[in-house]
C-alpha positions in Angstrom: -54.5 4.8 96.1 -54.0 7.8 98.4 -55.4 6.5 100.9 -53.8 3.0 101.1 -50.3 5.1 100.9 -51.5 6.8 104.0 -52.6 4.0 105.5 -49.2 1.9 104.7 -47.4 4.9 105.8 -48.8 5.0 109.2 -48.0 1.5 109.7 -44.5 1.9 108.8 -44.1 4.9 111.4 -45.8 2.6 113.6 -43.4 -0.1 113.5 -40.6 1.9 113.1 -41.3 3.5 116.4 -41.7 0.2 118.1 -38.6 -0.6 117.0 -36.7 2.4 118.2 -38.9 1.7 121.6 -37.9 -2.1 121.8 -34.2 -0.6 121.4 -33.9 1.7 123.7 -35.7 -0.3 126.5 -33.2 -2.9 125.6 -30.3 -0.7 125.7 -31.5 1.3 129.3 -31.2 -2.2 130.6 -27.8 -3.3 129.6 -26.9 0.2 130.9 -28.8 -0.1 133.9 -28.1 -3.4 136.9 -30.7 -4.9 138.7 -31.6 -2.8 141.9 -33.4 -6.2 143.5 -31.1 -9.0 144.2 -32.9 -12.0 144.8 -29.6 -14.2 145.2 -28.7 -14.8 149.1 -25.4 -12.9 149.5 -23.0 -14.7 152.0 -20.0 -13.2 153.7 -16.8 -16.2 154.2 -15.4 -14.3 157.0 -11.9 -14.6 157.5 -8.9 -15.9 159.8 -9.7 -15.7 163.5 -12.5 -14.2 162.6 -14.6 -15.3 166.1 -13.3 -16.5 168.9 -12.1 -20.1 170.1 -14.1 -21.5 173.4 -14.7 -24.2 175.8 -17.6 -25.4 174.5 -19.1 -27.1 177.4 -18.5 -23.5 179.6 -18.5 -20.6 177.0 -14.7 -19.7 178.2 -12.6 -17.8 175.8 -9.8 -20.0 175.1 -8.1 -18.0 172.2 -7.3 -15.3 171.6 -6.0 -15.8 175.0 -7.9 -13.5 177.7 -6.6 -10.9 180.0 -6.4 -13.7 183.0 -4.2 -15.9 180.9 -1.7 -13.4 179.4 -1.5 -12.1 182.8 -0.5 -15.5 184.5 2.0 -16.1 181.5 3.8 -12.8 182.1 3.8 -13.3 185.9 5.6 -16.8 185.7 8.3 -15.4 183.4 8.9 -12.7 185.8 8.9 -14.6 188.9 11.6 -17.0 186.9 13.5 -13.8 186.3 13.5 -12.7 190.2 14.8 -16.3 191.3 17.4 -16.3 188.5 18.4 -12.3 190.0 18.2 -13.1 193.5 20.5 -16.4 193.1 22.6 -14.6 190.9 22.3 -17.8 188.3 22.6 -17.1 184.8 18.8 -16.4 183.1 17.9 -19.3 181.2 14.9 -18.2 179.7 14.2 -21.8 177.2 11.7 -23.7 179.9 9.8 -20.8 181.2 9.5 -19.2 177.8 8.6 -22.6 176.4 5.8 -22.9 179.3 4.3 -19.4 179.1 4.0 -20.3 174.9 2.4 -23.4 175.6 0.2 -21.9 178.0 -0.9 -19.1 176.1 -1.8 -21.3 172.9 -3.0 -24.2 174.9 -6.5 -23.3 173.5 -5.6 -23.8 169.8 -3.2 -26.7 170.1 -3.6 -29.4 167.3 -1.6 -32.8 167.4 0.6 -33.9 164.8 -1.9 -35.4 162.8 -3.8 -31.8 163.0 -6.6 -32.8 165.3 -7.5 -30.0 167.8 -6.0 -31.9 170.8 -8.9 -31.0 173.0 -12.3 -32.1 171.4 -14.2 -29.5 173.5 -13.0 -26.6 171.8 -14.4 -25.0 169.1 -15.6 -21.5 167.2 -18.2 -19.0 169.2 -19.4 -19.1 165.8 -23.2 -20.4 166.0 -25.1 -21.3 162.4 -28.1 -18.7 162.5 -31.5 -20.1 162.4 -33.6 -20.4 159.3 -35.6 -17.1 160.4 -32.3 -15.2 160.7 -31.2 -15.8 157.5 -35.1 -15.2 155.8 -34.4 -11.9 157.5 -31.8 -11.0 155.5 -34.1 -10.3 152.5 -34.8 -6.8 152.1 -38.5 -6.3 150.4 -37.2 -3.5 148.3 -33.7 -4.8 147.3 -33.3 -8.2 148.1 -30.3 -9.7 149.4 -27.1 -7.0 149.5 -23.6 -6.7 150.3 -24.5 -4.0 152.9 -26.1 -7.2 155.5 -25.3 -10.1 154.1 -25.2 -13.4 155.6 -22.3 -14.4 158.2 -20.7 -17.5 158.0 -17.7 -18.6 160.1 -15.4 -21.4 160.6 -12.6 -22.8 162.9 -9.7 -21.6 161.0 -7.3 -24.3 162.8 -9.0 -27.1 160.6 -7.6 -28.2 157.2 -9.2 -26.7 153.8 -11.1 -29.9 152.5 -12.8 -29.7 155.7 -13.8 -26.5 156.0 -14.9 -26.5 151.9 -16.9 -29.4 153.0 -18.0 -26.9 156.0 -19.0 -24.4 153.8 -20.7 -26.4 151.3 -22.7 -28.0 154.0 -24.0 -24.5 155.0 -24.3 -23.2 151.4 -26.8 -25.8 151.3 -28.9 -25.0 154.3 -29.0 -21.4 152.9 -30.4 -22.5 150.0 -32.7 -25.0 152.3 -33.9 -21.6 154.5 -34.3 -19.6 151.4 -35.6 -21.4 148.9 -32.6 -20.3 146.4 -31.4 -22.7 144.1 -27.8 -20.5 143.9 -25.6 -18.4 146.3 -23.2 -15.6 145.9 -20.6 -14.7 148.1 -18.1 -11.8 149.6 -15.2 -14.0 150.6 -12.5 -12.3 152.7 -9.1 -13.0 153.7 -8.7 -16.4 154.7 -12.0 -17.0 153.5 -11.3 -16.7 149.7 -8.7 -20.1 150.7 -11.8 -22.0 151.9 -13.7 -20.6 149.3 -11.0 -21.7 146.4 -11.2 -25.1 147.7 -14.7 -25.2 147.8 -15.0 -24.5 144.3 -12.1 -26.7 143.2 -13.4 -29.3 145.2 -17.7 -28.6 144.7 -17.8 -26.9 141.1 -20.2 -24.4 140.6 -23.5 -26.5 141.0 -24.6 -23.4 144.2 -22.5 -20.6 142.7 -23.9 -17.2 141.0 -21.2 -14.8 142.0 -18.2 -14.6 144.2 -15.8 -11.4 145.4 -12.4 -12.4 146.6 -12.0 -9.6 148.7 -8.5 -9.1 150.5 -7.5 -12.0 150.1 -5.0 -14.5 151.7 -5.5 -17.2 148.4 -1.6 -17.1 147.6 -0.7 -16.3 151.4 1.0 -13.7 153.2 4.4 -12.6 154.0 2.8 -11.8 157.5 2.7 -15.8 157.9 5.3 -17.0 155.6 8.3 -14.7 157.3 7.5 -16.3 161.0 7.4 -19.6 159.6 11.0 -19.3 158.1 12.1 -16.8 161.2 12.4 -14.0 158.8 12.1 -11.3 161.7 13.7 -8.3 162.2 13.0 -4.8 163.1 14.1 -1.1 162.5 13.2 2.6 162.7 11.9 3.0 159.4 9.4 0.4 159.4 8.2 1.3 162.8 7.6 4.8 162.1 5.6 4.0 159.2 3.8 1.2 161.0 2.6 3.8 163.4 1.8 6.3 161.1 -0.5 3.9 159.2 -2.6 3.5 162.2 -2.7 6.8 163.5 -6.1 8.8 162.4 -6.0 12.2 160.5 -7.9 14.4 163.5 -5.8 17.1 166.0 -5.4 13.7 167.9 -4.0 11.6 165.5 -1.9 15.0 164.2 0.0 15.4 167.9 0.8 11.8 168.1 2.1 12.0 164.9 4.6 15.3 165.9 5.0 13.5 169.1 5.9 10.3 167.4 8.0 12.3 164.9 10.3 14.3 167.9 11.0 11.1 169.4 12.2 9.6 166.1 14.7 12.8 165.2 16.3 12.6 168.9 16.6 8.7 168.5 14.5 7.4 171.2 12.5 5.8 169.1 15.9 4.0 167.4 17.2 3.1 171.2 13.6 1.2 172.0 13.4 -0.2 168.6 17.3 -1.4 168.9 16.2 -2.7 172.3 13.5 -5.0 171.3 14.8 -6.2 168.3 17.6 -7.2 170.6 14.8 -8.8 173.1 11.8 -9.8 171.3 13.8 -10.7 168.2 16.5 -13.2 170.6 13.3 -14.4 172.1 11.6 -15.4 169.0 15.0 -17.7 168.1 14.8 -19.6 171.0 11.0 -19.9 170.6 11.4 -21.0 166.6 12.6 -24.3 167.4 11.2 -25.5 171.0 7.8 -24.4 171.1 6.2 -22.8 168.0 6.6 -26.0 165.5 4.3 -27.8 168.3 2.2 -24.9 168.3 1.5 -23.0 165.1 3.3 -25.9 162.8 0.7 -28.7 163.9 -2.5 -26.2 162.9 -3.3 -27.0 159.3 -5.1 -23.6 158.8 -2.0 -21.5 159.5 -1.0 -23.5 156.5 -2.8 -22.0 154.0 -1.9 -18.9 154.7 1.7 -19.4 153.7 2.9 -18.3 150.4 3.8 -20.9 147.8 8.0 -19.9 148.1 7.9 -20.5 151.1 6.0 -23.6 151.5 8.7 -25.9 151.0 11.1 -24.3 153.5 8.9 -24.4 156.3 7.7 -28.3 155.2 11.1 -29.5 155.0 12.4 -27.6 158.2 10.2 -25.9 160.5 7.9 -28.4 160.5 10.3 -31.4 160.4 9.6 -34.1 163.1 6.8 -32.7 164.4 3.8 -33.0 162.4 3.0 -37.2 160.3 2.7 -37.9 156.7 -1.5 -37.6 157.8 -0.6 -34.0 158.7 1.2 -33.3 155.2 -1.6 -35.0 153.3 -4.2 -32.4 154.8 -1.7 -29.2 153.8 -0.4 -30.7 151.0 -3.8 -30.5 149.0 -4.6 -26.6 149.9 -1.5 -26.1 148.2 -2.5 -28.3 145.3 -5.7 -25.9 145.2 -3.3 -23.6 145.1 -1.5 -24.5 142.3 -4.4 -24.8 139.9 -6.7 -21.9 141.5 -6.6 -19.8 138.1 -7.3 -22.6 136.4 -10.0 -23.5 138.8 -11.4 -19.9 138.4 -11.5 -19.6 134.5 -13.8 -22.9 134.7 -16.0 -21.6 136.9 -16.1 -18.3 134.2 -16.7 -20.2 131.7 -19.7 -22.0 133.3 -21.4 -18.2 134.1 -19.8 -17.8 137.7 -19.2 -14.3 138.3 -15.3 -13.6 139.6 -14.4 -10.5 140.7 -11.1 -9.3 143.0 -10.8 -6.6 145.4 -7.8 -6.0 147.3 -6.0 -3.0 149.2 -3.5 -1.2 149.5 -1.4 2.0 150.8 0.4 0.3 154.3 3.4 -1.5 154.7 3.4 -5.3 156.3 3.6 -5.6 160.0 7.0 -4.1 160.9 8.6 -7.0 162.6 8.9 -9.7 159.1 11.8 -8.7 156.6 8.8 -8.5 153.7 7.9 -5.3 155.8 8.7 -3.2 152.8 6.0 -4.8 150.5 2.8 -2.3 149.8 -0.2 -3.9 151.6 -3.4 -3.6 153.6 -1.1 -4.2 156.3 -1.5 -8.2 156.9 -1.8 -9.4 153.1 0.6 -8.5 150.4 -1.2 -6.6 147.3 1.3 -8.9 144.6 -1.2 -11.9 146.2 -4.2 -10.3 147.2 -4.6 -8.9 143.7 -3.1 -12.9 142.3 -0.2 -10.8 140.3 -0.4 -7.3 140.2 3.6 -5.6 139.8 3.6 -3.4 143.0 6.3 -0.9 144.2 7.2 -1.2 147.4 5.4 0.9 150.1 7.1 4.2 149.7 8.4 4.0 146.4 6.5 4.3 143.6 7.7 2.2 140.1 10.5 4.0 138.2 9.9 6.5 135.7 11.3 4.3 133.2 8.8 1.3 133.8 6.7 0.5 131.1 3.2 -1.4 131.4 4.3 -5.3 131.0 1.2 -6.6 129.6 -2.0 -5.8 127.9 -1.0 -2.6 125.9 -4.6 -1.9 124.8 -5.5 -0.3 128.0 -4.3 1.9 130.6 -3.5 -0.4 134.1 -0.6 1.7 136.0 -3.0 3.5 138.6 -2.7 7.4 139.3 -0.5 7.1 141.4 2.1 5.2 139.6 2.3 2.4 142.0 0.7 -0.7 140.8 1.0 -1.8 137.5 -2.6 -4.4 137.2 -1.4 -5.8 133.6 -0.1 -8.3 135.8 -2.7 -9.5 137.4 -4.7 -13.6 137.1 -8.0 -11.3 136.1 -6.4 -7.6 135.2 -10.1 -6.1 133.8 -11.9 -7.4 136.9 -9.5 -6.5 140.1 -10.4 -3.4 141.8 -8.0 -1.7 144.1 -8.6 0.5 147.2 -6.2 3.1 148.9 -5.7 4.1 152.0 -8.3 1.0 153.9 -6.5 -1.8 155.8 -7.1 -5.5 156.2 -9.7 -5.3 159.1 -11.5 -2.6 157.2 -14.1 -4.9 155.9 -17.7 -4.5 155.1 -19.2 -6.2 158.3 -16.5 -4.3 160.7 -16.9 -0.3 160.1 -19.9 -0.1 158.7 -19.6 4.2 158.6 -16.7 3.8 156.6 -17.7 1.5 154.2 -21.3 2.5 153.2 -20.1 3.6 149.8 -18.1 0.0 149.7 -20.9 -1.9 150.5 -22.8 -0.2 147.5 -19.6 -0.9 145.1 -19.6 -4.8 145.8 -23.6 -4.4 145.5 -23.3 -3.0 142.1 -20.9 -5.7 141.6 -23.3 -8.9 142.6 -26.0 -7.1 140.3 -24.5 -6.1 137.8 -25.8 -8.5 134.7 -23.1 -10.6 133.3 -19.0 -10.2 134.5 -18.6 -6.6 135.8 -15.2 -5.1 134.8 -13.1 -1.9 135.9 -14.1 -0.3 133.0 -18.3 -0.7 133.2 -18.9 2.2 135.8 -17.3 5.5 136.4 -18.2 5.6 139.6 -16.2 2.2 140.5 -12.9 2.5 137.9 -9.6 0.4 138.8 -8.6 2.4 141.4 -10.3 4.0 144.0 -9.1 6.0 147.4 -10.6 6.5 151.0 -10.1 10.7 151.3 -10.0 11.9 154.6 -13.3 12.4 155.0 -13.8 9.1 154.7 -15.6 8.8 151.1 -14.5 6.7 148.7 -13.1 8.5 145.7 -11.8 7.0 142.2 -8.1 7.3 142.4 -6.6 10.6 140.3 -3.3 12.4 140.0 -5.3 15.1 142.1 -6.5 13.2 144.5 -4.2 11.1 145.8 -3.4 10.7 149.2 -1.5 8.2 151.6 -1.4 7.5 154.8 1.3 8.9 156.1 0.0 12.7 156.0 0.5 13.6 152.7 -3.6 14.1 152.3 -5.7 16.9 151.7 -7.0 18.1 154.8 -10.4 18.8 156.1 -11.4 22.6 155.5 -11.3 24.5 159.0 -8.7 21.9 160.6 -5.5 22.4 158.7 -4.0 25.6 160.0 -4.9 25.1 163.5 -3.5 21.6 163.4 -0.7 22.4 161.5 -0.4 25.7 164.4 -0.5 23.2 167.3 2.0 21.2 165.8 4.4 23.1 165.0 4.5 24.7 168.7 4.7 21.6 170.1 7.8 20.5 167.9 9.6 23.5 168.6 9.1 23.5 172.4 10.0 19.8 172.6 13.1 20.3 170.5 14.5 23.0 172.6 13.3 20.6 175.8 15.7 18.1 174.4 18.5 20.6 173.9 18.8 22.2 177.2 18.9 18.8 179.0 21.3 17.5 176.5 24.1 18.5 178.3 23.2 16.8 181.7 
């Protein structure tokens, strides 16, 4: 009897261990993502993302090259000297008409939104079947970190280029063997990418990142198109600081920047091109640019929904046929139901996460300039929905969270509230990186990006802000340029208030403040004269 006890006692210890084995193995790999992606990771790149060429000669067409800008500006001035010389009134509507025309001749769609010249297309060229096999890595797969490039010419309409895309989704799976894709799609890319899945399903799809991006516009687009321009000091300033790098360099053209502002130089030259540039732009809104930018169905997409009926009924107006409206108005019917679109594809086990960034103000010439951004997209549509105080503001103390009172969305830094957002646990926001910041572009300052977006596509199941410490809601680019989560500590902007690099401060701050005071007291003895 003993000995049976034993013996039923050891195989009850046996089991139970295998149990507690079985259970933690299981439980290390929920905890733990895949390090091996075997799932070919393509990268929609975004809006003018390669360059426009004569096909038949390899000539860069657009953006418009040295040569071309050079013959533009030379015809205006050579107007301008007649006009002087004659001493006739300046009438700047033909040559400014001609010089637009001749920039943009490269791009030019007719009013059906046909490039009007069949020979021109993308430099982008489809890689060959090698190419892409080299993409997988033996030890991890595919990842984020070189993923596979795909391009487009952004003037075309969206069904087309979803049909584009789906055509080369398919000869990646063709090349690879793969029987699904997942992909980074950025800025304008996440509108081709919307319509390919509204149009395609999910039949190809594993995973997909909307990363920056343009899928409800841009105030960047949908200001020009309504001739919502205008300029002042404020917004300049800031403009330039956001570009301007936190080395000595970057910290004298700052105090430089700075003096110029206080004596109201930089107000005069601001005044003077708002004056110029801005009177220009009138005369332009209504001769030239409908014929130009209003006949490219691309430039479409990228204008936000309030404004889309505005610049239909108006700018547009007369020079573009019902064809034309047919092609743009679908993008916005993809538009329309895009959340819609994106909960199906959830529901069917396609991964959907949202990245977007933030920190810079809009370009400083549209009246949306005030609107937090990544300097070309507005964060209340790159995030679809987050509530976002304006670029130096940050929401009033009396705001309160509107949605979702279970968790903590406000970030750190009190500036976005994510309650808001189409997909609040699964939009990720970065500080202090701009638009063109991508992870093909700057690849030194997006290593630790790259490895976010691949913990992302591996990561079993839908990923959420709350899964990883390492990758919370809200994260910040620190001077040194790692990438940080965002906390009341650490947080930074772009304008200067940033913790600076040990060794560099006090010799910056030395040089700077010399050079301020010997300007100022330049500028005050010559006052007088």
């Amino acid at each position: 009897m003993n000995t049976t006890k034993k013996h039923l006692c050891r195989l009850l210890c046996a089991l139970l261990s295998l149990l507690l084995l079985s259970s933690l193995a299981v439980a290390a790999s929920a905890a733990k993502p895949k390090t091996k992606n075997e799932v070919p990771v393509i990268f929609v790149a975004g809006f003018m993302s390669t360059k426009t060429i004569d096909r038949a000669t390899g000539e860069q067409l657009f953006p418009p090259s040295k040569e071309v800008i050079t013959a533009a500006a030379q015809a205006l001035a050579e107007t301008a000297a007649k006009r002087l010389y004659t001493k006739r009134e300046l009438n700047w509507k033909y040559p400014l008409n001609q010089a637009a025309l001749r920039l943009f001749d490269g791009i030019r769609c007719d009013e059906d939104g046909v490039p009007i010249n069949s020979y021109t297309g993308t430099a982008y060229i489809r890689p060959a079947p090698e190419k892409i096999r080299e993409k997988y890595h033996d030890d991890v797969g595919y990842t984020a970190e070189d993923p596979i490039y795909y391009s487009y010419d952004w003037r075309l309409d969206l069904r087309t280029l979803a049909q584009k895309l789906h055509d080369f989704i398919e000869y990646v799976c063709e090349c690879t063997g793969a029987k699904k894709v997942k992909l980074i799609a950025h800025s304008m890319g996440t509108c081709v990418t919307s319509t390919y899945m509204y149009v395609y399903g999910r039949e190809y799809l594993d995973d997909v990142i909307l990363y920056m991006g343009a899928l409800n516009g841009s105030s960047t687009c949908g200001d020009p198109f309504e001739n919502n321009l205008s300029m002042d000091n404020a917004s300049i300033m800031a403009a330039a600081n956001a570009m301007l790098g936190t080395d000595l360099k970057g910290e004298l053209l700052r105090a430089a920047l700075d003096i110029l502002y206080q004596q109201g130089i930089v107000g005069a030259g601001v005044d003077l091109i708002d004056k110029m540039v801005i009177g220009l732009f009138d005369r332009l809104y209504t001769e030239s640019l409908p014929y130009i930018f209003g006949r490219i169905p691309g430039f479409w997409a990228l204008i936000p929904a309030e404004y889309y009926d505005g610049v239909r009924n108006e700018f547009a107006a007369g020079v573009v046929t019902d064809t034309f409206y047919k092609k743009v108005d679908f993008y916005h019917t993809v538009q329309e139901h895009e959340i819609e679109t994106f909960r199906a594809m959830m529901k069917q086990g396609v991964g959907i996460s949202v990245l977007t960034k933030y920190g810079y103000p809009l370009a400083p010439i549209v009246d949306s300039r005030e609107n937090d951004s990544d300097f070309v997209v507005d964060v209340k549509y790159s995030s679809l929905g987050a509530t976002c105080a304006n670029y130096d503001e940050t929401l009033p103390d009396s705001y309160v969270q509107q949605l979702h009172p279970e968790k903590n969305y406000i970030s750190p830094d009190r500036k976005i509230d994510a309650s808001t957002c189409a997909f609040p646990d699964q939009t990720w926001f970065v500080k202090n990186s701009s638009h063109t910041d991508t992870i093909t572009s700057v690849p030194l300052k997006t290593r630790q990006e790259q490895q976010m977006l691949q913990w992302i596509l591996c990561a079993d199941g839908q990923p959420t802000v709350w899964d990883n410490p390492a990758y919370p809601q809200y994260m910040v680019y620190l001077p040194d340029g790692s990438l940080a989560p965002l906390t009341t500590e650490n947080n930074c902007d772009i304008l200067g208030n940033r913790v600076r690099e040990e060794g560099f401060a006090a010799q910056a701050q030395q040089i700077v403040a010399d050079l301020r005071h010997m300007v100022t007291v330049l500028f005050q003895a010559v006052k007088p004269f």
